[in-house]
SEBABA-853224 format. One record per residue (C-alpha): y, z, x; residue in three letters. Coordinates in steps of 0.001 Angstrom, whole numbers, padded with zeros to 6 digits, always signed. Each point is the difference from the previous one (the first is absolute). Last residue first. Layout:
<volums>
YZXALA ...
</volums>
This chain:
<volums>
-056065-017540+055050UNK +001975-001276-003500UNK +000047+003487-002190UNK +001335+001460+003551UNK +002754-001890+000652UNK +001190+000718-003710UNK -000571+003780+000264UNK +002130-000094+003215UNK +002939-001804-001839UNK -000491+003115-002672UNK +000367+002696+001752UNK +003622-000604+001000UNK +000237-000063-004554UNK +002576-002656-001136UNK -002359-001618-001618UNK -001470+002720-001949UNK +003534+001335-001034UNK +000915-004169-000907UNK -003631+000238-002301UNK +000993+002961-001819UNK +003430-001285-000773UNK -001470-003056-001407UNK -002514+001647-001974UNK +002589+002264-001500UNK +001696-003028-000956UNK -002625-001758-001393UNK -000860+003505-002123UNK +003240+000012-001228UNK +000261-003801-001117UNK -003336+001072-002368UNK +000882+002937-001096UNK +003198-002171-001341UNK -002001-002460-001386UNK -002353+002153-001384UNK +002960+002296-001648UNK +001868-003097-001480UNK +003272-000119+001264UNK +003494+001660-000494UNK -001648+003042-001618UNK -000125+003049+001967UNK -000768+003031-002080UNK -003810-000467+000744UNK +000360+000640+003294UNK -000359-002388+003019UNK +003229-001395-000012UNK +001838+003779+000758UNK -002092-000031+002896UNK +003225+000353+002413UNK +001249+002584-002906UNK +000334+002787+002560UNK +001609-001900+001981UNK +003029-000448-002054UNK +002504-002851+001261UNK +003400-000437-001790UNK +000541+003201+000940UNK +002027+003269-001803UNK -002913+000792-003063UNK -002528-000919+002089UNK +000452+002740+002247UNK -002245-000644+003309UNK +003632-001207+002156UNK +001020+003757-001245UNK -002009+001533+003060UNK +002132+003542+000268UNK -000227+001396-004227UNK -003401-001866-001228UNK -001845+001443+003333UNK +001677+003370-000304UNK -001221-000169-003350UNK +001747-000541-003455UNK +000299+003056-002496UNK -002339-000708-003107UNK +002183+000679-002868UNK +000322+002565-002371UNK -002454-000102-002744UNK +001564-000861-003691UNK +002906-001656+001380UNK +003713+001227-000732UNK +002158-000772-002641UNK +002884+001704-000960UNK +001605+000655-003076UNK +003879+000704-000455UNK +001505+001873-002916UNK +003545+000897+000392UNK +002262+002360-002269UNK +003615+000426-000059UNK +002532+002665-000743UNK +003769-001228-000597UNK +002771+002629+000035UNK +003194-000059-002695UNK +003082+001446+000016UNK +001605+002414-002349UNK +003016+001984+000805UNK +002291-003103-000682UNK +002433-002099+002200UNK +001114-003138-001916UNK -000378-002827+002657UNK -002910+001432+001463UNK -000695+003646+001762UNK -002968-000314+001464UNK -002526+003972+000574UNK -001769-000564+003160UNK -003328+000252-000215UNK -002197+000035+003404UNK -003148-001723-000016UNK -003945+001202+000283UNK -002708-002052-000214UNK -003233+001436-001601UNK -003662-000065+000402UNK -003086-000725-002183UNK -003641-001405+001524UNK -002810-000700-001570UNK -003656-001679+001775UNK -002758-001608+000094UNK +000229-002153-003659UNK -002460-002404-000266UNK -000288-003406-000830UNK -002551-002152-001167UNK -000401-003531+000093UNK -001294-002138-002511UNK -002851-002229+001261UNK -003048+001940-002477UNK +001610+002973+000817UNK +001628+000029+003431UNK +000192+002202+003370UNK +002198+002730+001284UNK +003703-001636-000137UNK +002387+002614+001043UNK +002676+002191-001028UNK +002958+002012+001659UNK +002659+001351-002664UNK +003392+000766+000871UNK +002422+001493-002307UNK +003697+000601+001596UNK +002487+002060-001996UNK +003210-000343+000888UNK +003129+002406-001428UNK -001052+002988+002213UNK +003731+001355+001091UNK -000045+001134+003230UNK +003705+000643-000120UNK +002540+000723-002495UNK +003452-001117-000093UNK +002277+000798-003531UNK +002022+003065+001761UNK -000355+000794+003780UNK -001141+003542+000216UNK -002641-000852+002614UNK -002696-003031-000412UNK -002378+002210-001132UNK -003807-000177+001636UNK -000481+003177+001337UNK -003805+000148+001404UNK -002744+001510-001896UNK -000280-002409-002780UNK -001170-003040+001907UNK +000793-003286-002008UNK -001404-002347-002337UNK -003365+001421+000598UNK -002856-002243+001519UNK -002680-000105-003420UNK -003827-001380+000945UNK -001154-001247-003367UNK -003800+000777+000027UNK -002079-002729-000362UNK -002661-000326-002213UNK -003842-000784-001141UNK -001548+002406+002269UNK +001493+002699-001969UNK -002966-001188-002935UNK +000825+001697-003020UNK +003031-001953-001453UNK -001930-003510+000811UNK +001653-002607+001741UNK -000998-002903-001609UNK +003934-001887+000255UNK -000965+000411+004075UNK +001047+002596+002610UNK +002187+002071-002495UNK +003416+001253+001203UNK +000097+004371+000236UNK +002316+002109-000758UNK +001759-001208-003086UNK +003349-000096-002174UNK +001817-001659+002748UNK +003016-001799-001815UNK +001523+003211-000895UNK -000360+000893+003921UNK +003505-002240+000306UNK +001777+001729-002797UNK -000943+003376+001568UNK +000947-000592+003429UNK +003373-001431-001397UNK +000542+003177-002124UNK -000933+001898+003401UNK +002052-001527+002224UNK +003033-000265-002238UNK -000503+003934-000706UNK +000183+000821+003911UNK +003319-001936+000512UNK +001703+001334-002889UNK +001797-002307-002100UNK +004078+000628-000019UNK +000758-003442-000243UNK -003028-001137-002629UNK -002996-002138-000233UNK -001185-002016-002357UNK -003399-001821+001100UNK -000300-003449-000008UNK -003865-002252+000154UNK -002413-001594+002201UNK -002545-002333+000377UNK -001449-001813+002866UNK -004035-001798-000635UNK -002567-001098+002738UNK -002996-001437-002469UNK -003774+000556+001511UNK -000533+002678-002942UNK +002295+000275-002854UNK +002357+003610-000058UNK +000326+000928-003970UNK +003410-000823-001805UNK +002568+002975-000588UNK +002943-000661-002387UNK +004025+001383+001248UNK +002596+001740-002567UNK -000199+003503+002683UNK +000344-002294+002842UNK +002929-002094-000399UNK -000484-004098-000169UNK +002865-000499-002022UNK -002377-001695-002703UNK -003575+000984+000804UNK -001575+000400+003392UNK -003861-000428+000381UNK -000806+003125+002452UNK -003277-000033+001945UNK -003159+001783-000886UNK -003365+001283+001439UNK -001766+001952-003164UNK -002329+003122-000169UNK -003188+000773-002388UNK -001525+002995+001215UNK +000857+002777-002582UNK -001226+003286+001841UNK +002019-000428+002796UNK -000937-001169+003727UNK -001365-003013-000621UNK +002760-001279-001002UNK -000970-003829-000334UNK +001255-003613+000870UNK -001469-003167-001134UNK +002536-002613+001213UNK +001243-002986-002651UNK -001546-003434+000108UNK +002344-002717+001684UNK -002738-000890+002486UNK -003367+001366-000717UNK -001543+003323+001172UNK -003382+000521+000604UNK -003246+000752-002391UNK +000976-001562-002357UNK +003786-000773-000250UNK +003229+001535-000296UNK -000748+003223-002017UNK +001513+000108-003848UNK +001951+002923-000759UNK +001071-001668-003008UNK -003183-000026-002283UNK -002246-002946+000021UNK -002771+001539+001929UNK -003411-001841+000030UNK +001643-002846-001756UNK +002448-000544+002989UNK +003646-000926-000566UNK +001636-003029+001053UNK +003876-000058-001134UNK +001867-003022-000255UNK +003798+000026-001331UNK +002668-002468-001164UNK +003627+000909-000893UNK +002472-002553-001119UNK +003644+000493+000758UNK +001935-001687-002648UNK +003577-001894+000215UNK +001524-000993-003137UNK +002379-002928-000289UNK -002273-001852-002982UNK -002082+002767-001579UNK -003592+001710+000955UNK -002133+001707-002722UNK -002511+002571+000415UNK -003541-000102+000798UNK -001871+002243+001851UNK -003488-000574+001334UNK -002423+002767+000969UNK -003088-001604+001721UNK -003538+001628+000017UNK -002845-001866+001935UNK -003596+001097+000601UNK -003108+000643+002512UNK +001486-002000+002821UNK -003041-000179+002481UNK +000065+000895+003516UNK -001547+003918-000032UNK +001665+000702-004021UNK +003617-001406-000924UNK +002294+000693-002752UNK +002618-001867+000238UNK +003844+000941-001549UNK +002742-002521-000464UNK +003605+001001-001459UNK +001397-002685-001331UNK +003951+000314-000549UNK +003152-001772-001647UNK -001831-003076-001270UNK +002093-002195-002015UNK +001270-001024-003659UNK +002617-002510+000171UNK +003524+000016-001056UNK +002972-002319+000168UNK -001633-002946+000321UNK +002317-002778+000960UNK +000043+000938+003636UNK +002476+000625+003151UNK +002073+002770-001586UNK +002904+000985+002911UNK -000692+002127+002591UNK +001361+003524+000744UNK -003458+001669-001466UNK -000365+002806-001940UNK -002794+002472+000737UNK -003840+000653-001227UNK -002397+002620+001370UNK +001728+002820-000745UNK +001661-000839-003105UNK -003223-001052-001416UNK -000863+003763-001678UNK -002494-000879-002231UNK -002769-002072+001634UNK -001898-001234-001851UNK -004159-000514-000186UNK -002950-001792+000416UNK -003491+001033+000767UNK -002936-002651+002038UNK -003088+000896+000809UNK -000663-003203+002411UNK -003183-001700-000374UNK -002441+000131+002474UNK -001863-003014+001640UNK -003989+000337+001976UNK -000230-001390+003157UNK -001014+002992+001851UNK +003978+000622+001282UNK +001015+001368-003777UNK +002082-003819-000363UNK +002970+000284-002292UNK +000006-001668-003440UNK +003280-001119-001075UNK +001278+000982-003416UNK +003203+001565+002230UNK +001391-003445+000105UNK +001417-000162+003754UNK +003877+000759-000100UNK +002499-001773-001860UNK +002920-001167+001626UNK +003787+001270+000033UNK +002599-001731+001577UNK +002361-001150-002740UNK -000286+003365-001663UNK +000429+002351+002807UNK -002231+001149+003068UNK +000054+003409+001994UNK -003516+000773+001495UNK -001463+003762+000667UNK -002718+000475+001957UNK -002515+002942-000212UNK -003042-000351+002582UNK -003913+001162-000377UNK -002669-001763+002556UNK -003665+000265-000771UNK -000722-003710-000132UNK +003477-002095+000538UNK +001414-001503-003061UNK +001258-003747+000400UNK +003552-000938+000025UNK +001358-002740-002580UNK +003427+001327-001056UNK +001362+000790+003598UNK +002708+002614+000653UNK +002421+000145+002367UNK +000289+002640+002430UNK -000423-002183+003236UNK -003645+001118+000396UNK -000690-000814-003532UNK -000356+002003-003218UNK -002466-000617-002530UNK +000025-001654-003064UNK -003570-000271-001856UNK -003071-002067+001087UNK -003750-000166-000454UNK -000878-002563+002404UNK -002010-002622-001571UNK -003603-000839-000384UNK +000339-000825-003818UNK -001670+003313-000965UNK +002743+001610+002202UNK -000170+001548+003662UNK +001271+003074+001489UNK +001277-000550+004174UNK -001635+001730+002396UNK +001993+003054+001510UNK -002752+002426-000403UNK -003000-001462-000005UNK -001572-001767-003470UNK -003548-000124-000959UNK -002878-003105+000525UNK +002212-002671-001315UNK -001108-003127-002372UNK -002753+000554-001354UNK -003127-002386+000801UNK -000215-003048+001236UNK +001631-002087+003170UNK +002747-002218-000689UNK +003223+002708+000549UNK +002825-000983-002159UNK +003096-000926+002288UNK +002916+002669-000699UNK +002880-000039-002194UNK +003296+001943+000792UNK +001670-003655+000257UNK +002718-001994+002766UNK +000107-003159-001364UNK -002069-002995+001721UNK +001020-001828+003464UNK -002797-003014+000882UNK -001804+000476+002726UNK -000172-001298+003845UNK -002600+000457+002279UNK -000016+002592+003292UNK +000094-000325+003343UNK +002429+002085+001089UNK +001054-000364+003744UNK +000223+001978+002967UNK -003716-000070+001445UNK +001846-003179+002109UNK +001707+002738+002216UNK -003563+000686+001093UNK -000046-003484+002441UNK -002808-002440+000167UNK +002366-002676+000460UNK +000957+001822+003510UNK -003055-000371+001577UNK -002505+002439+000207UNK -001567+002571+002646UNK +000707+003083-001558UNK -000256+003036+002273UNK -002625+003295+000670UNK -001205-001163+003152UNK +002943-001245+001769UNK +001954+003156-001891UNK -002202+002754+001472UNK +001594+001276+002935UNK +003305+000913-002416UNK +003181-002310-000235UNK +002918+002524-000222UNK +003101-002488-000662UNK -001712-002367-002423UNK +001637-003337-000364UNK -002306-001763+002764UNK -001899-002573-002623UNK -002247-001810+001452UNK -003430+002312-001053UNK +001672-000239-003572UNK +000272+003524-001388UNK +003823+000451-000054UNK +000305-002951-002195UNK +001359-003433+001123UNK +002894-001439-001843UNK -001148-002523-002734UNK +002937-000347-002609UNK +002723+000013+003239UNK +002720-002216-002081UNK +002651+002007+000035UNK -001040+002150-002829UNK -003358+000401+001891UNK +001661+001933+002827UNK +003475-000885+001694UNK +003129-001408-002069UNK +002028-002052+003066UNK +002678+001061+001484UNK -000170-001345+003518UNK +000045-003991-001470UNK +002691+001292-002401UNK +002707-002963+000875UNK -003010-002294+001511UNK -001858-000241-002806UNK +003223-001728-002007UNK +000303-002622+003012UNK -004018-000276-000594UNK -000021-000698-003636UNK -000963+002782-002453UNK -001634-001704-002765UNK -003559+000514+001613UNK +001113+003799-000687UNK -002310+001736+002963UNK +003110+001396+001979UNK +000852+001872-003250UNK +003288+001880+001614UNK +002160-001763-002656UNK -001689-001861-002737UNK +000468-003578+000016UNK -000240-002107-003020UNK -001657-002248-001868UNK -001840+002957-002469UNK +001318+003588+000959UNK -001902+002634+000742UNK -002108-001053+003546UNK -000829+003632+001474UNK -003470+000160-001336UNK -000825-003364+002485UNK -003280-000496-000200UNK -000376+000851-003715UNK -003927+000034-001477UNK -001765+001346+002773UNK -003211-001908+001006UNK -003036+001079-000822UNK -000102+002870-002767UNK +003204-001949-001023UNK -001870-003125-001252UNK +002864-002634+000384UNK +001732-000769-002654UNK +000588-003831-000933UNK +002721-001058-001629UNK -000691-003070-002526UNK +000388-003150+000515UNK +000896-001814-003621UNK +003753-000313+000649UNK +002237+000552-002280UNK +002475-002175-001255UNK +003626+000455+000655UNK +002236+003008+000809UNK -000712+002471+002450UNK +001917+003408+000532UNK +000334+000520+004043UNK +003514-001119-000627UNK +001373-002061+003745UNK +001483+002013+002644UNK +003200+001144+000710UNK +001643+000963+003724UNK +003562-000092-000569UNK +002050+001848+003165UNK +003211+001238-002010UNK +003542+000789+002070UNK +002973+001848-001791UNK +003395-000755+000978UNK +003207+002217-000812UNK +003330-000213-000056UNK +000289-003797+001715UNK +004367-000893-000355UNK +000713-003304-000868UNK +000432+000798-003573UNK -000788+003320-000757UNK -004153-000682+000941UNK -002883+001552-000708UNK -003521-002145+001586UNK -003406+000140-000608UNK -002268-002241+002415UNK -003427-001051-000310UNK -002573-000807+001860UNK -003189-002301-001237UNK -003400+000045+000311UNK -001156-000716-003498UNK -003476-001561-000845UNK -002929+002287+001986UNK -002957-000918-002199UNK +000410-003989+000891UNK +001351-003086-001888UNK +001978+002447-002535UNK +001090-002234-003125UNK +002671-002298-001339UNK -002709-002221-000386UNK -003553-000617-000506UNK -002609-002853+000345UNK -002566+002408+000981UNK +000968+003529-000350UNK +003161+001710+001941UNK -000229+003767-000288UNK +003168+001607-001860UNK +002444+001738+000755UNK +002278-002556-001872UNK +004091-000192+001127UNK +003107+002342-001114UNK -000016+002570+002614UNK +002205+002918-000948UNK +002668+001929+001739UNK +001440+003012-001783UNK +003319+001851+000872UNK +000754+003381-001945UNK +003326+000958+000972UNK +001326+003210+000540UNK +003810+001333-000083UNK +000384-001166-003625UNK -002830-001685-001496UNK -000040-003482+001179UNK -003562-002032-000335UNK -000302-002484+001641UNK -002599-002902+000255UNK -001148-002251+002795UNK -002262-002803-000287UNK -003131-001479+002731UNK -001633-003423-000339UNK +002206-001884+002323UNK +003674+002638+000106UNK +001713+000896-002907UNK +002646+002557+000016UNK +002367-001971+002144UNK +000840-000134+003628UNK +003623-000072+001738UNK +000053+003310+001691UNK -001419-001059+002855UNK -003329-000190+001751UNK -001111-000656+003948UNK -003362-000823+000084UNK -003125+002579+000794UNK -001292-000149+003263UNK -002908-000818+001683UNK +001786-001422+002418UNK -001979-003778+000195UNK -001010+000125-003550UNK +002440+000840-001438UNK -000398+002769-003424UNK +000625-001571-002831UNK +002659+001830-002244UNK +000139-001027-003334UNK +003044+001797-001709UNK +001143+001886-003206UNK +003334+000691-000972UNK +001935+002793-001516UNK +003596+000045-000227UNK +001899+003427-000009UNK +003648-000160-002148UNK -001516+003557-002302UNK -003106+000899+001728UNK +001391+003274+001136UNK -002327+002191+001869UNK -003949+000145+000641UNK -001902-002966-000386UNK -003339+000605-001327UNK -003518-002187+001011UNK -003090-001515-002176UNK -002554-002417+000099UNK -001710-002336-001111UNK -003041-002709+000141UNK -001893+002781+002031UNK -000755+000743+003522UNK +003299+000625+001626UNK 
</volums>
């Protein structure tokens, strides 16, 4: 027992059962506690006892009823020193003469940490932990106390020390805060010690250790709300140089220019900035009591040169709201019953090399009641001014993340072509599903339901599932870059096609009814690209190369709780890109592959950087100085090799005959 309470049951019938509490020194001479009875009561020095009957369980409670705290000068009723209760105790259920039950409570307490009084003037002082570690003791927790198995607790006396003495916390949370590092010439951690290690170690004493690098040292400033505005740059001139893709568009008042976005966890945020060059679609659900205005569209955005455009900006209704607005289960939580609101803005920028060239928004307004639930739709679209039609390319000249795939077929006379995945509509089936355009360096799964029958023949499935899947594929050939030019071959990549299944060899699953086999419901895109260089510090990427191919299942018709001649298959379609490096890499050497002590990558020590000091990269230390200390050393070394010469005691007679 640690604390000023505690608590214990008593299992059975506490009906006629007399509770007492008892003191119970232990002798001095045995060692042993005294002999108790049954003829106690509940209050015993400084200590009470309360129960609690509740059927066949009791709650018992013994409380200490004196101060905790420290004694200060002139003070009673007090603790005189930090450790103020050792005391044992002793519970005890009795039916009249009869012991039931004993319990028995070693008291250890010590005095409130809390302070109360005047304060004192002397302050704490912290030592300067790029010198001297700042805890010596990590594994000391508790204030006034001892802390189990922390042999370095100064409140740990030595009877205490003794009960844990083998189990004490190792390392520097048991007190070791300057161990000696594996490079220290008298340190003998290391198992494989190589030849050079005498010449190679640290000769330094243990203050001097690394494990003091460990620290922060950094000031302390005052906490401000979180805000989308950045610091204003002090030198002159305009303000940005162009945009990149993924930098964030700025206001006239140096702001982000924000509208809700979606989160990572699904949620949406009201104050997210617009990313350079990247479209998205989010819908938000809000009602009355929750709804905020957006960013005043009469804000000027910045072009990327400085210079502010206004936003060209067209409102309109929305007819149909039923859509787009449900009933909610909640009851009204606002006096205003109406409000006019913002169902949709639709943004588009027109952009030119890294400059915004304009702004068109589409706002529509409709109004929003008390209980109503609406789903608000917000759009960006960038769309170049050298071709703001909607086969837009992905970048110039390479591709840009989220921009949709130039594809081609080359191979008939009109030789526009589109890449495509399903968007499912309501019920998700095939023949009611939306396409949406494949967008480079994004991995996307879609998929839809086709209706399928008992009696379907085997050979028809595969082919109506072949053809939904090529549906997608309306091109031959994958543009390199969003340049590639219709004329120039050179600028594509052929898709290379592996067929869905061999049609020579028998692939029906028998006269079995509703089970066919090899069926090619999974279509796998991959497409290899690769970074070839930059424009003006954007990188470019290139397509290399296109590859479809199918995975095949076996349908089995499923009979479900009501068994009807129609069951359903789902087809899928994958689009994974992979990178790969521009130039394949350099293949390591024999050398590199056998001698891996030389890799600098796996050793502490890299010989090949042994005059990493004297480059120009180095800088720990002025270059003269450290020139300087090189060139002593080398003279050093020189002069022991001379020295230690057999030629050169001989030389030395000689230069004195």
């Amino acid at each position: 027992m640690s604390g000023p309470s505690i608590n214990a049951l008593f299992l059975g019938n506490a009906s006629g059962v007399n509770f007492s509490l008892i003191l119970s020194p232990i002798d001095e001479i045995t060692g042993k506690l005294h002999h108790s009875n049954c003829s106690g009561s509940r209050r015993a020095g400084d200590w009470n006892l309360n129960v609690v009957p509740g059927g066949d369980i009791s709650k018992v409670t013994i409380s200490l009823t004196r101060n905790l705290q420290l004694c200060l000068p002139n003070a009673t009723d007090c603790c005189t020193t930090p450790l103020c209760v050792v005391e044992t105790l002793q519970v005890l259920a009795c039916r009249g003469s009869v012991m039931m039950a004993h319990l028995l409570i070693q008291a250890e307490i010590y005095a409130n940490s809390s302070f109360v009084g005047n304060v004192s003037e002397n302050a704490t002082i912290i030592p300067n932990q790029a010198f001297q570690p700042l805890g010596s003791c990590p594994c000391d927790l508790t204030a006034g106390a001892c802390d189990v198995r922390c042999c370095c607790d100064e409140e740990c006396t030595t009877d205490l020390k003794q009960l844990f003495t083998r189990s004490c916390f190792t390392g520097v949370f048991g007190g070791d805060v300057n161990p000696p590092f594996d490079q220290l010439c008298s340190a003998k951690s290391m198992e494989h010690t190589p030849d050079w290690f005498p010449f190679l170690c640290v000769q330094s004493s243990l203050d001097n250790t690394p494990f003091l690098g460990y620290f922060y040292h950094g000031s302390i400033s005052t906490p401000r709300d979180a805000s989308f505005k950045i610091p204003l740059q002090t030198s002159p001139g305009r303000l940005f140089t162009g945009y990149r893709q993924g930098d964030p568009i700025m206001t006239e008042e140096n702001d982000y220019f924000t509208i809700p976005q979606q989160s990572m966890a699904g949620q949406c945020v009201r104050n997210a900035p617009i990313a350079f060059l990247r479209d998205f679609d989010v819908r938000c659900l809000t009602h009355l009591a929750s709804y905020r205005q957006g960013l005043p569209h009469d804000v000027r955005v910045n072009s990327g040169t400085g210079d502010f455009i206004r936003q060209n900006v067209i409102y309109g209704t929305i007819a149909d709201i039923d859509k787009i607005i449900t009933k909610s289960e909640s009851p009204p939580t606002t006096e205003v019953p109406c409000k006019n609101v913002t169902f949709a803005e639709h943004y588009e920028f027109i952009w030119k090399d890294k400059n915004i060239k304009e702004v068109n928004v589409a706002v529509f307004l409709g109004s929003l009641c008390d209980g109503e639930i609406l789903t608000q739709r917000f759009t960006v679209k960038f769309v170049s001014l050298n071709n703001t039609n909607e086969t837009e390319p992905s970048g110039n000249p390479g591709y840009q993340v989220g921009k949709p795939l130039r594809a081609a077929n080359l191979n008939a006379s009109d030789t526009s072509g589109s890449l495509k995945l399903w968007h499912p509509a309501l019920g998700g089936l095939c023949m009611s599903a939306a396409y949406t355009p494949v967008l480079f360096g994004l991995d996307s799964f879609s998929g839809c339901v086709l209706e399928v029958g008992i009696n379907e023949d085997c050979n028809l499935l595969r082919g109506n599932v072949t053809d939904k899947l090529n549906s997608l594929i309306q091109a031959t050939h994958i543009g390199k870059r969003s340049n590639s030019s219709y004329s120039n071959l050179n600028d594509w990549v052929e898709i290379i096609r592996l067929d869905p299944y061999n049609s020579d060899t028998n692939v029906s699953a028998g006269n079995l009814k509703g089970v066919c086999s090899d069926i090619p419901a999974n279509l796998n895109i991959r497409i290899i690209f690769a970074t070839v260089g930059a424009v003006q510090g954007i990188p470019q990427q290139e397509i290399l190369a296109v590859q479809i191919s199918y995975s095949t299942v076996i349908w089995q018709f499923q009979c479900g709780l009501t068994c009807e001649n129609v069951d359903f298959l789902p087809i899928t379609a994958s689009v994974q890109f992979i990178k790969v490096p521009a130039q394949p890499p350099i293949p390591p050497t024999r050398f590199q592959i056998n001698y891996t002590e030389f890799d600098c990558d796996r050793n502490d020590v890299c010989w090949p950087q042994l005059f990493y000091p004297l480059t120009r990269f180095y800088t720990g230390e002025p270059y003269p100085q450290c020139l300087a200390k090189t060139l002593a050393v080398a003279f050093v070394v020189l002069l022991v090799a001379i020295t230690s010469s057999p030629c050169f005691p001989k030389a030395w007679e000689k230069s004195f005959l």
